[in-house]
C-alpha positions, 0 to 999 in steps of 0.5 A: 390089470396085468403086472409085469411078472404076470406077463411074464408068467404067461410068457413062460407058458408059450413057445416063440413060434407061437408068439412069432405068429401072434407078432405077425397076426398084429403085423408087428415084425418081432423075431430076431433074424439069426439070432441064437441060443448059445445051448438048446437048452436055454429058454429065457423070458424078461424085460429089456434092458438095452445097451447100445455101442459104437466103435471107438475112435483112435484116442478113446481107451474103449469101454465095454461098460460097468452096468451090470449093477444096475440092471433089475434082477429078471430083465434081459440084457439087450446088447446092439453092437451092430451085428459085429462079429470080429470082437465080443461085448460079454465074456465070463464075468459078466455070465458069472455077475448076470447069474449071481444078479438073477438077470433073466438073460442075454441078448446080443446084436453080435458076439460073445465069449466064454461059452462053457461057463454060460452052458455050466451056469445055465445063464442064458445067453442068444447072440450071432455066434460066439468067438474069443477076441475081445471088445476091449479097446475096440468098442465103446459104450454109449447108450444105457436105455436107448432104442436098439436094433437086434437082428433087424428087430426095433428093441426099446426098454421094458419090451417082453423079450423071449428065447428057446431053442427056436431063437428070440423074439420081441413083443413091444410093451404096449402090446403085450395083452394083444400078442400073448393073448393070440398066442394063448389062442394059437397054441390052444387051436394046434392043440385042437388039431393035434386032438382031432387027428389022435382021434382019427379026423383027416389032418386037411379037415381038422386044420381046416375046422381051427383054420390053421392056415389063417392063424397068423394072419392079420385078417383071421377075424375075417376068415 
């Protein structure tokens, strides 16, 4: 049986354009619509942690959360903050905690802050974009483990989340095996192809003999 580092150690070993064909191949919608790393270079593999906020309303103080301590070393921080562009839910603090904690990374339904300590650090952090104003005030948090919404994908806690240059996607937990293992086969089959052309074959024909076009398709098995 597969532990939960297993999982991510074959994870490490895929790129998310290989994984976001496994997702459609299981018919699963799992890549994050426009969210991106803060650096290229960033790569990131781990667990959910998910924190959910809301706006906060005019007698409320805001509380943009102290949960940092309780999240398991090699999770992923999953941040739903609806997309909001116009205040931050992370800033430097938080980078410099996540980083000392070994948090795996960042993931943010909107936007942070503080940017060159996150690319100094090398702490991975994916969001919609990066702007100073704070969320202080402004948000308040309200969910530690709760379904969220990252670009436009279903995120619950204890799903694989997985980011590189690429941007991010999520693999529910209860299909791991399934997704990482069409994967493994995809990347094994481009390889293949990569292979047959190097050695001289027509790139139709060796697409055509990995069936390269039907890779990601649900009905593969029946090509």
């Amino acid at each position: 049986m597969n532990t939960a580092n297993q999982w991510i150690e074959r994870a490490k070993k895929l790129d998310c354009a290989a994984i976001s064909d496994a997702l459609d191949r299981s018919g699963v919608v799992g890549q994050c619509y426009k969210i991106a790393a803060c650096d290229p270079k960033f790569r990131m593999v781990g667990h959910a942690y998910t924190v959910l906020y809301r706006l906060a309303n005019p007698d409320e103080e805001g509380n943009v959360g102290e949960y940092i301590d309780d999240v398991p070393p090699g999770n992923v921080i999953v941040i739903d903050n609806q997309g909001r562009d116009e205040m931050t839910t992370w800033g430097n603090i938080l980078t410099e905690m996540a980083h000392q904690r070994n948090i795996a990374g960042t993931v943010i339904d909107g936007i942070n802050r503080d940017v060159s300590l996150c690319r100094e650090l090398n702490y991975p952090i994916y969001s919609s974009g990066y702007w100073m104003r704070t969320g202080k005030g402004r948000i308040q948090l309200v969910g530690l483990q709760v379904p969220v919404k990252i670009g436009g994908v279903d995120v619950h806690p204890g799903d694989l989340v997985c980011g590189d240059p690429d941007g991010v996607v999520v693999v529910p937990q209860a299909l791991q095996e399934q997704v990482l293992t069409f994967a493994e086969e995809i990347v094994a089959r481009e390889n293949q192809v990569r292979k047959s052309i190097r050695e001289g074959m027509r790139m139709d024909e060796a697409r055509k003999l990995q069936k390269y076009h039907h890779l990601q398709s649900q009905n593969y098995d029946k090509k």
